[in-house]
PyMOL Python script that loads the backbone (N, CA, C, O; Angstrom):
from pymol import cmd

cmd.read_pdbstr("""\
ATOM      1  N   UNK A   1       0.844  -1.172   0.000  1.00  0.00           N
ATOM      2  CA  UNK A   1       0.000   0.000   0.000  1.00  0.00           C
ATOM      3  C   UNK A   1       0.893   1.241   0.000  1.00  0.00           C
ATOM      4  O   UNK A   1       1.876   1.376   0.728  1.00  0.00           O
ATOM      5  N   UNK A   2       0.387   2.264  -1.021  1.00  0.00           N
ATOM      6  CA  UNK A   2       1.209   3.191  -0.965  1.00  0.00           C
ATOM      7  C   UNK A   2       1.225   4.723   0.667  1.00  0.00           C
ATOM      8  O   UNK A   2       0.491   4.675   1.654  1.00  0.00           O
ATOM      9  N   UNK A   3       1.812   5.341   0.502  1.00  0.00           N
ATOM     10  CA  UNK A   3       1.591   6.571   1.451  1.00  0.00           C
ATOM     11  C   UNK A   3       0.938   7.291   0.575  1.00  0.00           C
ATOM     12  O   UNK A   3       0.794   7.095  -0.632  1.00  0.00           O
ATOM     13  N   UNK A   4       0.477   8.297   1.374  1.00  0.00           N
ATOM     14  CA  UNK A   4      -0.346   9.785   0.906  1.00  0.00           C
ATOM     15  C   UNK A   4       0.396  10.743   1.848  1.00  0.00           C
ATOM     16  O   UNK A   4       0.256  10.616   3.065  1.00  0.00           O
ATOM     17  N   UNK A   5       1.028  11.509   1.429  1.00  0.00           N
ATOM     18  CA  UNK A   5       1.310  12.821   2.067  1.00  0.00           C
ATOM     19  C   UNK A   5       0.601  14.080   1.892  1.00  0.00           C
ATOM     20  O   UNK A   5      -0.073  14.268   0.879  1.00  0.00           O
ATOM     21  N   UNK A   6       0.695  14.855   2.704  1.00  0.00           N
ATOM     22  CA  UNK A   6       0.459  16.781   2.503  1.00  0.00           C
ATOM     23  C   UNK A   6       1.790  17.549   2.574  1.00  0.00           C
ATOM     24  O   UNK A   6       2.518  17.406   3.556  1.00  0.00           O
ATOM     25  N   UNK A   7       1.977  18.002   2.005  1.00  0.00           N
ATOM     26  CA  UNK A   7       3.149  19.061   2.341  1.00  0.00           C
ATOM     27  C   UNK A   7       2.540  20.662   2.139  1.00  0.00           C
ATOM     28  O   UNK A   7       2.050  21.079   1.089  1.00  0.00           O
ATOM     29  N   UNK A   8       2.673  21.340   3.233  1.00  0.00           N
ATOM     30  CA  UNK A   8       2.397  22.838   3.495  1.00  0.00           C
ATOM     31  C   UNK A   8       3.662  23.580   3.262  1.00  0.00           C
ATOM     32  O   UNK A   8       4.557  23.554   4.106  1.00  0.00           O
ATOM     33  N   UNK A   9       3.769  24.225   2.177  1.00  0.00           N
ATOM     34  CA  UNK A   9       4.724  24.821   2.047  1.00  0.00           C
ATOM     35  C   UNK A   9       4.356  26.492   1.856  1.00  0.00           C
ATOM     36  O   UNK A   9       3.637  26.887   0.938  1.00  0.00           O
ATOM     37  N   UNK A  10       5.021  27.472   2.958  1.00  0.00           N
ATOM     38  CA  UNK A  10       4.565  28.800   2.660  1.00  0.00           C
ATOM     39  C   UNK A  10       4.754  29.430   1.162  1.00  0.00           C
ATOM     40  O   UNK A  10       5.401  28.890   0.265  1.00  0.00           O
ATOM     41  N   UNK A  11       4.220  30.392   1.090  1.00  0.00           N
ATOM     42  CA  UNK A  11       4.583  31.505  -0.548  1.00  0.00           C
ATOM     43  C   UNK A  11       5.449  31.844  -0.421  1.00  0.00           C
ATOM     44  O   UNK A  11       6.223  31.872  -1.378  1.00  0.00           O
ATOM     45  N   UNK A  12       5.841  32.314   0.865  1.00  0.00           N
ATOM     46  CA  UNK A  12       7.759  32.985   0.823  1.00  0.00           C
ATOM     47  C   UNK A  12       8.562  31.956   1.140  1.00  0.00           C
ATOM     48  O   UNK A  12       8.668  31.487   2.273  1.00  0.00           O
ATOM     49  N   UNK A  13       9.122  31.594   0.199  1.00  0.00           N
ATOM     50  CA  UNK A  13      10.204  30.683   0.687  1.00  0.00           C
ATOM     51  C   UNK A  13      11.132  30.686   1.758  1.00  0.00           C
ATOM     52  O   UNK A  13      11.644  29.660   2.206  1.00  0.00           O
ATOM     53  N   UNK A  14      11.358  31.866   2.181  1.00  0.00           N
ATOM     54  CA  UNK A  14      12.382  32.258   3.568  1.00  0.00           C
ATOM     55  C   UNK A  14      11.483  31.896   4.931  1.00  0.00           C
ATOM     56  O   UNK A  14      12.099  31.405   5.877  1.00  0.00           O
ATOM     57  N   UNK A  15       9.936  32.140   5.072  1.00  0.00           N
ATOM     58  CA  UNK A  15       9.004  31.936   6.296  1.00  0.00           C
ATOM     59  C   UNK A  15       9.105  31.353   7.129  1.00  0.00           C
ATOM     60  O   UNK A  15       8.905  30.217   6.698  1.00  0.00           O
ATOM     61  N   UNK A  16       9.275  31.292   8.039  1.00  0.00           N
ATOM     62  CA  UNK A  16       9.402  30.226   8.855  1.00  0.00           C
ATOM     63  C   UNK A  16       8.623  30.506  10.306  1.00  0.00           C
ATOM     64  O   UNK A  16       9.128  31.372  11.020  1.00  0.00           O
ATOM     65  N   UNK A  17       7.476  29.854  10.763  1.00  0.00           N
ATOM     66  CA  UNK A  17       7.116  30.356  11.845  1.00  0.00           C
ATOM     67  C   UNK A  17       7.093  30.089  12.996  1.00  0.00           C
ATOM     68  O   UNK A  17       7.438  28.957  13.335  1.00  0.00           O
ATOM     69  N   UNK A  18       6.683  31.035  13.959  1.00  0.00           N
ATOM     70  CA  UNK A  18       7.293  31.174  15.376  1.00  0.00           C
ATOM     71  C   UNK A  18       6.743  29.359  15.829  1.00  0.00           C
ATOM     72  O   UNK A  18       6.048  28.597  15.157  1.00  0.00           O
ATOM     73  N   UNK A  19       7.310  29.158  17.046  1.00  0.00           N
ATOM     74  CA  UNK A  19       6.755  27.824  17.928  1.00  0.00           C
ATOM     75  C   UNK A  19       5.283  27.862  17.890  1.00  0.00           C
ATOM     76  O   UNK A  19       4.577  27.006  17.356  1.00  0.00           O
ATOM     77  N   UNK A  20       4.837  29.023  18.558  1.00  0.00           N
ATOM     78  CA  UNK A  20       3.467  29.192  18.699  1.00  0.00           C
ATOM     79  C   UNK A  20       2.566  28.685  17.456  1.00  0.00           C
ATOM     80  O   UNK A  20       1.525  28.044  17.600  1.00  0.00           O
ATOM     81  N   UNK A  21       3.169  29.101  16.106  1.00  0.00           N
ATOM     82  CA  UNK A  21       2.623  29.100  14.841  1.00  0.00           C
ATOM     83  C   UNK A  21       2.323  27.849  13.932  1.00  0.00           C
ATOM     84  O   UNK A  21       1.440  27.531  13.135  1.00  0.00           O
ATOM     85  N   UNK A  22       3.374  27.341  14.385  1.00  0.00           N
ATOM     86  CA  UNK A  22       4.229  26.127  13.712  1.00  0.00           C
ATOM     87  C   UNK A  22       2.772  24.979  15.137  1.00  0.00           C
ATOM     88  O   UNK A  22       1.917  24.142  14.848  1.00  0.00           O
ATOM     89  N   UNK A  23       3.061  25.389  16.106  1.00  0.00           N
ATOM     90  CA  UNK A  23       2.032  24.124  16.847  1.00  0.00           C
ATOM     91  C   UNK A  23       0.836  24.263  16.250  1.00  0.00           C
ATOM     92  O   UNK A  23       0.354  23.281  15.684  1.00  0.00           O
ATOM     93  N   UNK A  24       0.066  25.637  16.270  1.00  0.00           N
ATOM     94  CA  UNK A  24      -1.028  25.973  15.684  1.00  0.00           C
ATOM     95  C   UNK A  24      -2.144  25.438  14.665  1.00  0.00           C
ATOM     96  O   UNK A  24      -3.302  25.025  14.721  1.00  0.00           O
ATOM     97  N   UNK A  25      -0.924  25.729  13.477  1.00  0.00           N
ATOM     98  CA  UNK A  25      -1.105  24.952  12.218  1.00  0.00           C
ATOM     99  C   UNK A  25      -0.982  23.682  12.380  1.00  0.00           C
ATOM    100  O   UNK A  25      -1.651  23.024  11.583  1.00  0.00           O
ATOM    101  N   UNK A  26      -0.241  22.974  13.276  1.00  0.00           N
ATOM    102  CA  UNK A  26       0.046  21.216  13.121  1.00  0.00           C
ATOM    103  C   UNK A  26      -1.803  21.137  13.817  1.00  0.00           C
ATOM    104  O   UNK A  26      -2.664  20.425  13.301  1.00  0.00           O
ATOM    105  N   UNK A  27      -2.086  22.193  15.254  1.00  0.00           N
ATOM    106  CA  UNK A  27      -3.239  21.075  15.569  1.00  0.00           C
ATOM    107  C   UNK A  27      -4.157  21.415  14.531  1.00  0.00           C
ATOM    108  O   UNK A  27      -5.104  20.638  14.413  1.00  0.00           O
ATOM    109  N   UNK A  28      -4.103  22.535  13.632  1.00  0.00           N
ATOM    110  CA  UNK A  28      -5.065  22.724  12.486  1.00  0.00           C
ATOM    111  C   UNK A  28      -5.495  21.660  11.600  1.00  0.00           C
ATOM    112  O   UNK A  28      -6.601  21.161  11.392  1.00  0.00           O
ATOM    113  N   UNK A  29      -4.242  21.422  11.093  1.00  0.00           N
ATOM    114  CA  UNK A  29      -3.980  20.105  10.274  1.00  0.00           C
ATOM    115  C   UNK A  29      -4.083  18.605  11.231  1.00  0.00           C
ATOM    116  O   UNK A  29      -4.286  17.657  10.473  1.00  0.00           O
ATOM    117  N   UNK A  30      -4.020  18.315  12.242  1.00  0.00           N
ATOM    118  CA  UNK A  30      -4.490  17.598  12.984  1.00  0.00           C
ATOM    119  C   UNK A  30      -6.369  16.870  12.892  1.00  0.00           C
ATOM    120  O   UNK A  30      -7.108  15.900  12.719  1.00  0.00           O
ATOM    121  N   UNK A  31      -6.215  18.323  13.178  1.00  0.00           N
ATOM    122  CA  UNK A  31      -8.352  18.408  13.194  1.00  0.00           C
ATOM    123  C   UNK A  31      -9.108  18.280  11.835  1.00  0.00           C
ATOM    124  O   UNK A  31     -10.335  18.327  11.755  1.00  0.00           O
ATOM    125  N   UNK A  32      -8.283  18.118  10.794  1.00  0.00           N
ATOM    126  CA  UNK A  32      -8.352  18.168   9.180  1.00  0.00           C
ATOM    127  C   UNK A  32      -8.576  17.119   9.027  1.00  0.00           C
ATOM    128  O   UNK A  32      -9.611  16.684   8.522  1.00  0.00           O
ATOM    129  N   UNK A  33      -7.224  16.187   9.619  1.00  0.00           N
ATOM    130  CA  UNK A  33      -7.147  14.463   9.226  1.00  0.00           C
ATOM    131  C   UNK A  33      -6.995  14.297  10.463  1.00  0.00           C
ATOM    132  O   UNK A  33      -5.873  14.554  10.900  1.00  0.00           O
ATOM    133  N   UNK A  34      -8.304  13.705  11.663  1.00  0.00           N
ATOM    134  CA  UNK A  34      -7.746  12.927  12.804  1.00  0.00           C
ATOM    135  C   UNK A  34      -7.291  11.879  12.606  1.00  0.00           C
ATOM    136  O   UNK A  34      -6.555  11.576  13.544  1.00  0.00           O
ATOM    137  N   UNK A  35      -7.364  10.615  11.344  1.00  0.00           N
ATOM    138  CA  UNK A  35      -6.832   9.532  11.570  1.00  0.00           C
ATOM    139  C   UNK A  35      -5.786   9.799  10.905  1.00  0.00           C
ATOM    140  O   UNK A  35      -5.568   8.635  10.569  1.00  0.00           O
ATOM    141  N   UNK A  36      -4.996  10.343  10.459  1.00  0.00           N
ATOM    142  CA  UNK A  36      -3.089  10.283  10.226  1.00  0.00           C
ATOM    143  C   UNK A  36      -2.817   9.700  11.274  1.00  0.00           C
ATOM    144  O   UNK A  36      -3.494   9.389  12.254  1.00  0.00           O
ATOM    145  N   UNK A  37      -1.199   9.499  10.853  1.00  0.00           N
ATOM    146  CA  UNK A  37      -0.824   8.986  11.911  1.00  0.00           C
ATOM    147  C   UNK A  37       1.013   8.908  11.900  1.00  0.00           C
ATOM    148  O   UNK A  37       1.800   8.097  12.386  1.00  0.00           O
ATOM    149  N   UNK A  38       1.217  10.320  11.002  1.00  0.00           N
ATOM    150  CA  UNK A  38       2.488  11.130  11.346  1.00  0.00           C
ATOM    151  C   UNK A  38       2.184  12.157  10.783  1.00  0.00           C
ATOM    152  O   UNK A  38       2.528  12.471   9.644  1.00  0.00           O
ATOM    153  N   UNK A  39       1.335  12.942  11.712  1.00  0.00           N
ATOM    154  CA  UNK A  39       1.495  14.524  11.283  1.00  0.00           C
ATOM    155  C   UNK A  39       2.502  15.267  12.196  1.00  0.00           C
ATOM    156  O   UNK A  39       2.486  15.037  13.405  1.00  0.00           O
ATOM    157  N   UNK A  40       3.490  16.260  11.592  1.00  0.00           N
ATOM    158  CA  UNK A  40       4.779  16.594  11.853  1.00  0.00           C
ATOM    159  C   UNK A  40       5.096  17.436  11.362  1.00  0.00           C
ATOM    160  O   UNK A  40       4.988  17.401  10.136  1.00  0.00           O
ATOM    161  N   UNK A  41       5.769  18.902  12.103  1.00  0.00           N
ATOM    162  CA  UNK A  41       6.429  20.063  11.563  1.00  0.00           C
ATOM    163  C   UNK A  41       7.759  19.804  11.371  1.00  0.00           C
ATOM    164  O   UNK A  41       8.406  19.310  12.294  1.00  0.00           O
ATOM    165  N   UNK A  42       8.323  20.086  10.213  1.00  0.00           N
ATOM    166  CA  UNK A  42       9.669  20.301   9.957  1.00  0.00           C
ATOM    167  C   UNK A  42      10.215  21.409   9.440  1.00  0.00           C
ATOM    168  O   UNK A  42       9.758  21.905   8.411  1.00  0.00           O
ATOM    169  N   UNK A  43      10.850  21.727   9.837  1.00  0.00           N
ATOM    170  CA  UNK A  43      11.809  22.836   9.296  1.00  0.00           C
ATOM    171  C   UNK A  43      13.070  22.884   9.233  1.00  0.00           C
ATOM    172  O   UNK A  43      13.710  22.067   9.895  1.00  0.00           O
ATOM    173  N   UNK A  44      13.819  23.954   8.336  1.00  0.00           N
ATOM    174  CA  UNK A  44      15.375  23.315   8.137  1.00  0.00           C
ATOM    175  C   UNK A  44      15.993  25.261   7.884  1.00  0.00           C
ATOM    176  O   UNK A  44      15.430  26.332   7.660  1.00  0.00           O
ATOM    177  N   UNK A  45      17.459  24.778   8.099  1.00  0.00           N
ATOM    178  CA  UNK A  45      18.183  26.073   8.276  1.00  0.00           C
ATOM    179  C   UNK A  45      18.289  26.884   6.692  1.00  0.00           C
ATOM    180  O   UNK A  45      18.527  28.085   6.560  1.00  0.00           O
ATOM    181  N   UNK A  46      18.030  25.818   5.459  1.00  0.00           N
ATOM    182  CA  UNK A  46      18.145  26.379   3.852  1.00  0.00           C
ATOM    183  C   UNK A  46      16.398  26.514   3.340  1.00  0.00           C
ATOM    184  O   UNK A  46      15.360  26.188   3.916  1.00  0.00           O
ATOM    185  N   UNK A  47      16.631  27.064   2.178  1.00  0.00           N
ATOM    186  CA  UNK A  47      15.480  26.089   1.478  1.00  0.00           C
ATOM    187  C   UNK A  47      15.822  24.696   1.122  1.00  0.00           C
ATOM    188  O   UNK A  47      16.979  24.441   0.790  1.00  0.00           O
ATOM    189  N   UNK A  48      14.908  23.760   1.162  1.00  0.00           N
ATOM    190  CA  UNK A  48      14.586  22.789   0.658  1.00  0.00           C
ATOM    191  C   UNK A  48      13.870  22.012  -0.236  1.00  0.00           C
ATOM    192  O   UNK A  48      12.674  22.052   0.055  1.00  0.00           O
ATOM    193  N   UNK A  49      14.107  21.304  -1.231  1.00  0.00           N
ATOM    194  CA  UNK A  49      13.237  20.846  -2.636  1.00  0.00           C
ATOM    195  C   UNK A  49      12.590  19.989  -2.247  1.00  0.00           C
ATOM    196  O   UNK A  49      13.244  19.121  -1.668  1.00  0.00           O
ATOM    197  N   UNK A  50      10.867  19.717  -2.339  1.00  0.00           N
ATOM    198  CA  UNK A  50      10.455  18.848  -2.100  1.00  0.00           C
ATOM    199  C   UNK A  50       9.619  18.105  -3.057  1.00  0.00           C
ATOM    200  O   UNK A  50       8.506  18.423  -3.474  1.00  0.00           O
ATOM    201  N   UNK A  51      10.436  16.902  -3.385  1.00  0.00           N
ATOM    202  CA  UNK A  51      10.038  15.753  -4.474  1.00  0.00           C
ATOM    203  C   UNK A  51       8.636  15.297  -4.841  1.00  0.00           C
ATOM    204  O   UNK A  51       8.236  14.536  -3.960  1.00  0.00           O
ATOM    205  N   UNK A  52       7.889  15.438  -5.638  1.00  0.00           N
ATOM    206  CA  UNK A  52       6.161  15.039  -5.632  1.00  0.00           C
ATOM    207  C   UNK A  52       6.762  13.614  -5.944  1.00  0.00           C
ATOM    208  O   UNK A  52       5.843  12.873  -5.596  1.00  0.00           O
ATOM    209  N   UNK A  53       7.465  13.064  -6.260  1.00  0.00           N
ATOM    210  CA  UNK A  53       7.511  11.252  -6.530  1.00  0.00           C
ATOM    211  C   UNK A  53       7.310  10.976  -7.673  1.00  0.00           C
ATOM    212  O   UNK A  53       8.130  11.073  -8.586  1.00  0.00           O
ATOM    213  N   UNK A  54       6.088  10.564  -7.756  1.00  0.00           N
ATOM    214  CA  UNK A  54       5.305   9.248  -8.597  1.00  0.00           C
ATOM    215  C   UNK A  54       4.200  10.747  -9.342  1.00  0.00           C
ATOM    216  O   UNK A  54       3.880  10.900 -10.521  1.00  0.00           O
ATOM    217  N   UNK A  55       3.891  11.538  -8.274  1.00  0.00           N
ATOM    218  CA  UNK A  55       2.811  12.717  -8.843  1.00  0.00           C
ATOM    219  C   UNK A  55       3.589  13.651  -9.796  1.00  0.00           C
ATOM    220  O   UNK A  55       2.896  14.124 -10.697  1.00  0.00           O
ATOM    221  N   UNK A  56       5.015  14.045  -9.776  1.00  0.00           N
ATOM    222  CA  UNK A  56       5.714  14.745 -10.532  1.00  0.00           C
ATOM    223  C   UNK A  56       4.731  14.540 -12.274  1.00  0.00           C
ATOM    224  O   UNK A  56       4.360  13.564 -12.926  1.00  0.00           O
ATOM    225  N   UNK A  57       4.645  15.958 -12.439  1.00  0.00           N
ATOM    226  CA  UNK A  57       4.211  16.477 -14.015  1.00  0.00           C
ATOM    227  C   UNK A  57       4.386  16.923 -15.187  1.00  0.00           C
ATOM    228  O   UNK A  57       4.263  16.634 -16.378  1.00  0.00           O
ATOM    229  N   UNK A  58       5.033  18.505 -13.787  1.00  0.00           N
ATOM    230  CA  UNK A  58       6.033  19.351 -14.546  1.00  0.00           C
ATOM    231  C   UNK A  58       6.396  20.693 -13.886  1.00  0.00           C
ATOM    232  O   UNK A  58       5.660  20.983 -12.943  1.00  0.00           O
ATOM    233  N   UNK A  59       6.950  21.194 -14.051  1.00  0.00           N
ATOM    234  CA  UNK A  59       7.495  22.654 -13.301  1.00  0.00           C
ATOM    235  C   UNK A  59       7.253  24.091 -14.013  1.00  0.00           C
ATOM    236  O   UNK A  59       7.778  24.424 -15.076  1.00  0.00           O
ATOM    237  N   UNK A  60       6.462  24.800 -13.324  1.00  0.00           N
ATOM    238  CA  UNK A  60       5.774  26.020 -13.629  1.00  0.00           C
ATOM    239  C   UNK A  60       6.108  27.093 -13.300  1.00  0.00           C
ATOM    240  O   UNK A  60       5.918  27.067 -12.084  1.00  0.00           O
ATOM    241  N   UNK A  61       6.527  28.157 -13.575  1.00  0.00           N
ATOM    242  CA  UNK A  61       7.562  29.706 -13.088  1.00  0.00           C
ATOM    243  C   UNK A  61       5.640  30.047 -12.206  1.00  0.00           C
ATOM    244  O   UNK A  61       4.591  30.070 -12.851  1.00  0.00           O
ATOM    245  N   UNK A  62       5.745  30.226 -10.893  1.00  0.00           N
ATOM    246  CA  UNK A  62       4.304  30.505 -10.021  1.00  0.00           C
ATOM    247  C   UNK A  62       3.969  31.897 -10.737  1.00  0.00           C
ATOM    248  O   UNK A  62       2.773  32.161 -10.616  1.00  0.00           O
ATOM    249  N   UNK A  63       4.649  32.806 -11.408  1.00  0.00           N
ATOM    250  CA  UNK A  63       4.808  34.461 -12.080  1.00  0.00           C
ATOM    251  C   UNK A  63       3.335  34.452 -12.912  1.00  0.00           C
ATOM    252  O   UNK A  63       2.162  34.814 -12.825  1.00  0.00           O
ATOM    253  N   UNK A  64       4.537  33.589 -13.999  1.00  0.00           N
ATOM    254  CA  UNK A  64       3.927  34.006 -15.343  1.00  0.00           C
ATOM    255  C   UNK A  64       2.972  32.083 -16.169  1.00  0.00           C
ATOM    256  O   UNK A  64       2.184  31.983 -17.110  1.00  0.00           O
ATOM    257  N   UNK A  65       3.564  30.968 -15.255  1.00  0.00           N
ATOM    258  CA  UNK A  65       2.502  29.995 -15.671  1.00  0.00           C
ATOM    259  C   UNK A  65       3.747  29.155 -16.455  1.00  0.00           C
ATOM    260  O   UNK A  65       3.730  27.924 -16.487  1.00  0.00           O
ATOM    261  N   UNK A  66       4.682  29.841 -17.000  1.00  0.00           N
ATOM    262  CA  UNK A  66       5.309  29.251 -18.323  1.00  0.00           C
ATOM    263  C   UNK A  66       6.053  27.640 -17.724  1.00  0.00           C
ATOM    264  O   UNK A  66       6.573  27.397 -16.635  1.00  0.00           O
ATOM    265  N   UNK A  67       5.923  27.088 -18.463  1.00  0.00           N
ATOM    266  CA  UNK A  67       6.506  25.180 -17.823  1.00  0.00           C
ATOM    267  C   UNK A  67       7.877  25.400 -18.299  1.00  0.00           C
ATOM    268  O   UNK A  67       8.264  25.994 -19.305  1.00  0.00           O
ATOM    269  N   UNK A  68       8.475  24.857 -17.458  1.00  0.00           N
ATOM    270  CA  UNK A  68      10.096  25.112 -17.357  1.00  0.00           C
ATOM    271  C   UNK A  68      10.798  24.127 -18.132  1.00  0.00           C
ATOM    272  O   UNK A  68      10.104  23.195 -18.537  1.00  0.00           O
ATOM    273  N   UNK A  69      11.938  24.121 -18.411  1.00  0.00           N
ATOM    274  CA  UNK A  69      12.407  22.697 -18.793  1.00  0.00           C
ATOM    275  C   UNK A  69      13.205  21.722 -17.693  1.00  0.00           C
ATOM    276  O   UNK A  69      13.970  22.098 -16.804  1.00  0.00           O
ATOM    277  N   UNK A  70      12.827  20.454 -17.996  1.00  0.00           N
ATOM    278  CA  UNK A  70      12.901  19.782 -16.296  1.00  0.00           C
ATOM    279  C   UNK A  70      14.718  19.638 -16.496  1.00  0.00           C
ATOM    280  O   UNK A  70      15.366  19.322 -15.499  1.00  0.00           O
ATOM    281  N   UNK A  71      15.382  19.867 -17.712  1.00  0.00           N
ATOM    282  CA  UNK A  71      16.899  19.612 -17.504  1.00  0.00           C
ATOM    283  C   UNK A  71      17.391  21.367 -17.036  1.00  0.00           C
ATOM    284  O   UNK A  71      18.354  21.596 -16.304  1.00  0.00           O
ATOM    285  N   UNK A  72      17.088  21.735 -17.242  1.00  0.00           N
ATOM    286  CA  UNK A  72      17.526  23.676 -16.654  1.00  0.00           C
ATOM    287  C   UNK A  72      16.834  23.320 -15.135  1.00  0.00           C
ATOM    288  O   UNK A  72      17.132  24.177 -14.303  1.00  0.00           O
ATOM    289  N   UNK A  73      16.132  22.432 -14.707  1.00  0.00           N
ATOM    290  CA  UNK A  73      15.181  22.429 -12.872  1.00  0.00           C
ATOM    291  C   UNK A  73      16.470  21.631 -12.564  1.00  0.00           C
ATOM    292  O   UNK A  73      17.040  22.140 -11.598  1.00  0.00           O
ATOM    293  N   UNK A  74      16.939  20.860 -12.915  1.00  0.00           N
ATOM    294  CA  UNK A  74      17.483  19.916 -12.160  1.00  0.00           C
ATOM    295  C   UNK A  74      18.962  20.534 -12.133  1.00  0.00           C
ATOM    296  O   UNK A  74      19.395  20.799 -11.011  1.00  0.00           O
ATOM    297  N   UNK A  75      19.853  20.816 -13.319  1.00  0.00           N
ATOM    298  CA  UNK A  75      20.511  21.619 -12.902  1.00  0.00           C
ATOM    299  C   UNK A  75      20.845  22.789 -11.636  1.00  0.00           C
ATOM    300  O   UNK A  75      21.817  22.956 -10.900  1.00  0.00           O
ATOM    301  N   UNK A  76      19.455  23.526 -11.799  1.00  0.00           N
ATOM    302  CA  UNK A  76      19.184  24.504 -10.722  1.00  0.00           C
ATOM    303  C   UNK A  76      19.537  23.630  -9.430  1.00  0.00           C
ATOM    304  O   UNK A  76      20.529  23.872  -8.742  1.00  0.00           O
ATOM    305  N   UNK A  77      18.805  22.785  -9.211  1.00  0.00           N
ATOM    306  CA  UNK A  77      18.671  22.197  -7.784  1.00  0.00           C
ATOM    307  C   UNK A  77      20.089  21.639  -7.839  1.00  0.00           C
ATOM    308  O   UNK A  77      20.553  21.679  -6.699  1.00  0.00           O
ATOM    309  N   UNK A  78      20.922  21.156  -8.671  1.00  0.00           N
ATOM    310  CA  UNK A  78      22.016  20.575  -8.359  1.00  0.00           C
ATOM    311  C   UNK A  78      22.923  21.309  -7.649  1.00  0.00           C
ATOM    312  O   UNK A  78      23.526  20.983  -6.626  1.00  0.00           O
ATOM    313  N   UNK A  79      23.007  23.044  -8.713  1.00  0.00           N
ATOM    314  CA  UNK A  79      23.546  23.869  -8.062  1.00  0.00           C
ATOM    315  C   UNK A  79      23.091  24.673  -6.436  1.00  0.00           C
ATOM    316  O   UNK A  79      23.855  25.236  -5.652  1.00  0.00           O
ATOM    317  N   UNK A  80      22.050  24.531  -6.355  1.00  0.00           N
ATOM    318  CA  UNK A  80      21.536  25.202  -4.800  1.00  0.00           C
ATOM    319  C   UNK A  80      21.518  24.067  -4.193  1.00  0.00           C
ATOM    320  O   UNK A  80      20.935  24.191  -3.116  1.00  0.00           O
ATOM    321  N   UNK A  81      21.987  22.717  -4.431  1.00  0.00           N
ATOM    322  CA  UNK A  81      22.070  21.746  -3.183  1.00  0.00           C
ATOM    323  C   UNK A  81      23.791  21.999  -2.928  1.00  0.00           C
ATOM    324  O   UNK A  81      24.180  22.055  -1.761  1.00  0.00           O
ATOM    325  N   UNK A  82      24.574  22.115  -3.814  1.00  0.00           N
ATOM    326  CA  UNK A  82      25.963  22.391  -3.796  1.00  0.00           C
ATOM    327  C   UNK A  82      26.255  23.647  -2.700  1.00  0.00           C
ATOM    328  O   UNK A  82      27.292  23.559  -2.041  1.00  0.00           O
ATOM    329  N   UNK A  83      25.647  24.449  -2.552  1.00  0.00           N
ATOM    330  CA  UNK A  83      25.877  25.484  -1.620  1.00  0.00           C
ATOM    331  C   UNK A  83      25.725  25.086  -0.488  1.00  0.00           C
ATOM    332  O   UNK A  83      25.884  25.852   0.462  1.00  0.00           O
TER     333      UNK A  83
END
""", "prot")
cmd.dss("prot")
cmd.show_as("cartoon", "prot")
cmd.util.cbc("prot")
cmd.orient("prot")
């Protein structure tokens, strides 16, 4: 059987919110899906890329709509994981 995830990811990529905020939203999302059964805040000191898997489509500039090319995405990420 496969997983199902959610991932909440803010509009500003830099966001990150306070303790208070970060519990908030988890019991939000809690009360959304009571039967989960790893709902969990994470956060990290960079940005981070997060993989759709199996759902991957295609990659969209959020601006202007235009679909990217997935060899110029992966590049990108190669270089901002290198830093």
């Amino acid at each position: 059987m496969s997983d199902n995830w959610i991932t909440i990811i803010p509009t500003e990529p830099t966001f990150v919110p306070d303790e208070a905020g970060a519990q908030s939203g988890l019991a939000l999302l809690e009360g959304f899906a009571p039967n989960s059964e790893n709902v969990r805040v994470i956060d990290s000191d960079r940005i981070v890329f997060i993989d759709a898997g199996a759902n991957f489509e295609s990659m969209r500039c959020p601006a202007c709509r235009a679909e990217l090319d997935i060899e110029w995405w992966d590049s990108q990420m190669e270089i901002a994981a290198a830093k």
